[in-house]
Each structure stands twice: as C-alpha cells, then as structure tokens.
N, C-alpha and C positions, 0 to 999 in steps of 0.2 A: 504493500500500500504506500501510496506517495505520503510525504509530510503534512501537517495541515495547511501550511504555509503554498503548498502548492492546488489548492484548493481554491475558487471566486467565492463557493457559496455555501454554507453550513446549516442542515435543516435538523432542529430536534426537536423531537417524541417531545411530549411535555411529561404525561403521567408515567411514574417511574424511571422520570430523566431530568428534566428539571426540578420536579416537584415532587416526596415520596406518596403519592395517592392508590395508587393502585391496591394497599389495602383495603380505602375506604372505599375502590369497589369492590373488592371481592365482597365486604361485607354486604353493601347493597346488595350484592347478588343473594346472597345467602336470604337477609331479610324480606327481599322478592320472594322465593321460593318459599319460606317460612309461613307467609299470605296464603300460600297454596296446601299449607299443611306439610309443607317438605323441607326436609332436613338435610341438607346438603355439606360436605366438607369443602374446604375454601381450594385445597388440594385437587378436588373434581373440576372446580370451576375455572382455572387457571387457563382454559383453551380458550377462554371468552377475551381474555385481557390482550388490550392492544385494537380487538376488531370494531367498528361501529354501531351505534346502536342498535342499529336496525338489522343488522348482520345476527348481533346476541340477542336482540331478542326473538327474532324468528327461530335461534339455534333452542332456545329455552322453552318456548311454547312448543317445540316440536320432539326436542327432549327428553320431556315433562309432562307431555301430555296436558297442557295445560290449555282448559277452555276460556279464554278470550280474545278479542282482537289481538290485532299488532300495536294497533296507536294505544290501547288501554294498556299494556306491556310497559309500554316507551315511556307512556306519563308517568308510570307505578315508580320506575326505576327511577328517573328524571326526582321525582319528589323523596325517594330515600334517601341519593346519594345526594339533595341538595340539606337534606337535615342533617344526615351525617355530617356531612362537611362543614358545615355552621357549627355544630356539635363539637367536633375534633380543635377547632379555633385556633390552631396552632400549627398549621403548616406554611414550610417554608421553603427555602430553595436548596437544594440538594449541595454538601457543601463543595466549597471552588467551583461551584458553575458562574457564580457571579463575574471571579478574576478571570475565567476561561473569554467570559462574554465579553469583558470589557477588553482583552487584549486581543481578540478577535478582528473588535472596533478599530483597535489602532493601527491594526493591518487593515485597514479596510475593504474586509468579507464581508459579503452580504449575509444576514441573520434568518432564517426563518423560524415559527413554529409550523409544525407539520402533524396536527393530531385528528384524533377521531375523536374527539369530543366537538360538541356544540360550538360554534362562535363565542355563546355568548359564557358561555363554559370557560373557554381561553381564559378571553378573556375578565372574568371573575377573579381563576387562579394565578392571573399571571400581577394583575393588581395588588390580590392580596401578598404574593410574595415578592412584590418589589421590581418587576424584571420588565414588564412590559416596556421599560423605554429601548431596551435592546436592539428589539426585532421591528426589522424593515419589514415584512410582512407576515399578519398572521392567518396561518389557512387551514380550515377545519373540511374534515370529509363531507360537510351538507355543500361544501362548493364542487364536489364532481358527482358522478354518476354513479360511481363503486366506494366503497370505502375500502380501510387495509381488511383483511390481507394484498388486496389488487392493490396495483402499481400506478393507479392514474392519479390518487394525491400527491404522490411524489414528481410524476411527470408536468400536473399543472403546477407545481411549486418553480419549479427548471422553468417552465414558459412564462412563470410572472416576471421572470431576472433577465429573460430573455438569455439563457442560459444553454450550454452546450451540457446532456449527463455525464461527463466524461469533468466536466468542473465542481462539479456540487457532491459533497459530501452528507450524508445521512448517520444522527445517530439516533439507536433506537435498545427499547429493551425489551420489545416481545417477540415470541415467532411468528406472531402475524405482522408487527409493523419491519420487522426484518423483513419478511418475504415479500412485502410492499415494497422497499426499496431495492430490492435485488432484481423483482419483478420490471421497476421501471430502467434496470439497467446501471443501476449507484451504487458504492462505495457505499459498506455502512460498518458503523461501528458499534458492537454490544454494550452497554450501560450496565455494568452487574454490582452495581452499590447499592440498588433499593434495598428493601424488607422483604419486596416480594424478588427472588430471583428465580428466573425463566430462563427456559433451554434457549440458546445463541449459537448452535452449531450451522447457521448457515452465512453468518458475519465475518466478514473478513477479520475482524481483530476485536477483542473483549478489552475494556477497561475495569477497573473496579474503582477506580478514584479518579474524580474531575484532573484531580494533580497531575495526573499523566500526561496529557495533553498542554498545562502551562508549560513543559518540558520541549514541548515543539513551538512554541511559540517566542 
C-alpha cells in the first residue's frame, strides 16, 4: 500500500472509526428484537454492523420472522438507537483521530465521511464529538441507490472530489463497509481499536491505533 501522503482523498467509516458507536447499535439491535419477544446475542448480530438501514432491517424481518412492514422496522430502530444515544451522553472521538484529521488538513487531502447512517445521523454524531469542521464533505448511503456492503457510496464519494479510485483512500471497520470499498475498487484500511472488533480479512492493512498513521504523516 502506498503512504498516506500519496493519497488526494481520505474517506472514513464514522461508526467504529471515528466514533466508538457500534455498540450502541448492537444494543438497539438487540432491544429491537426484545419488542419481538426475542433474545438475541450481540455476537449473532455482528453481520448487520456497517450495512444500511434498510439492508438490516429487511435482513431482520426476514431473519426473525418478524411480522411488520419495512418502514415500521426502520422507525422502531431509528427511535432506540436515538434514546440510547442520548442515554450513553458520552461519546466521543476515537483517540488520535483528531491529530490524524488535523495533519491530514495540513497536507491538504480532501476529508470525507462515508457512512450508512442517516445524514442527519452524521451529522448529530459528528457535532456532538467535535469533528464536523474537518470534513469537506459528508455522505450518507440515503445519497445513492445501494448502500455498503455495494461499492456505489464509495464510488459517488470519488465523483464528489472529482477524483480518480486509484487517489482516494478508504478507512473502514466492518466486513460490509470493507467490501464496499474494495467493491468500488479502493485502498482500504481496517480500524480494529473499537469495543466492537470485526473480521478485516479482506483490507489491505489493519490499524489498531489512530497513532499509526501520525507516523506517515
């Protein structure tokens, strides 16, 4: 893998890369299913994290056998994990991603967020922990047609920068937003410092601390 130095463009995952959340989905997953009378281990649900809403929750009604719409699904979760989150009141930004961001700036690489969560989702978490002045732009999977695991968030991230794949780096920390970047043809890198850590065998390179990367810069 080249240096990041040889990089234009750096897109990150937020949840379980910028910010440790990915617990407080699994839990929403779990309390979703608990509605349903079901008891789920957070260990089961780990195939969900990383993909779009609408991806998990079609995977979980059909799962689970669970009788209701999709949109009823989407608001149930949508209202857990926004209690939870309000709940939890203390999250924050993954440590050295901040010095990563800022010395990013001073090379100046173009920033993105690149998640499956909501816009308005981003941006929430990206406010609450301080970052949003970072990133030149944020892009949520409700702006393409597929969400991760497909490759087209990442493709339409490359075509906001007017970007060549072969310049833009991906970091990410699930098997579906990895296979989203490999899918659109990028260089990605694994994030394995959250709470939650997830299989990364198809990443060109693992990190486990932001620190690694001040080393290339």
């Amino acid at each position: 893998m080249k240096s990041l130095q040889n990089y234009k463009a750096i897109f990150f995952d937020m949840d379980g890369v910028l910010v440790d959340s990915e617990r407080i989905y699994l839990q929403a997953l779990q309390e979703y299913l608990y509605l349903h009378n079901i008891e789920e281990k957070q260990e089961n649900l780990l195939k969900y994290i990383g993909k779009s809403l609408e991806v998990i929750s079609r995977g979980l009604l059909k799962e689970y056998s669970i009788s209701e719409t999709l949109e009823e699904c989407m608001q149930k979760q949508i209202a857990l994990y926004d209690t939870l989150f309000y709940k939890e009141g203390n999250i924050y930004a993954m440590p050295f991603v901040k010095e990563v961001l800022i010395k990013l700036k001073e090379h100046d690489k173009k920033i993105a967020v690149v998640s499956s969560s909501s816009l308005k989702g981003i941006q929430l978490t990206l406010s609450q922990i301080g970052l949003t002045h970072f990133f030149d732009e944020i892009i949520s999977t409700e702006m393409v047609k597929r969400g991760k695991p497909f490759g087209d968030v990442y493709q339409f991230a490359a075509k906001k920068f007017h970007l060549n794949i072969a310049d833009c780096l991906v970091i990410e920390d699930s098997p579906a937003g990895i296979h989203a970047a490999k899918e659109a043809r990028m260089e990605v890198i694994a994030y394995k410092g959250a709470s939650v850590i997830q299989e990364t065998k198809e990443a060109d390179e693992e990190i486990y601390s932001f620190e690694e990367l001040l080393k290339q810069l």
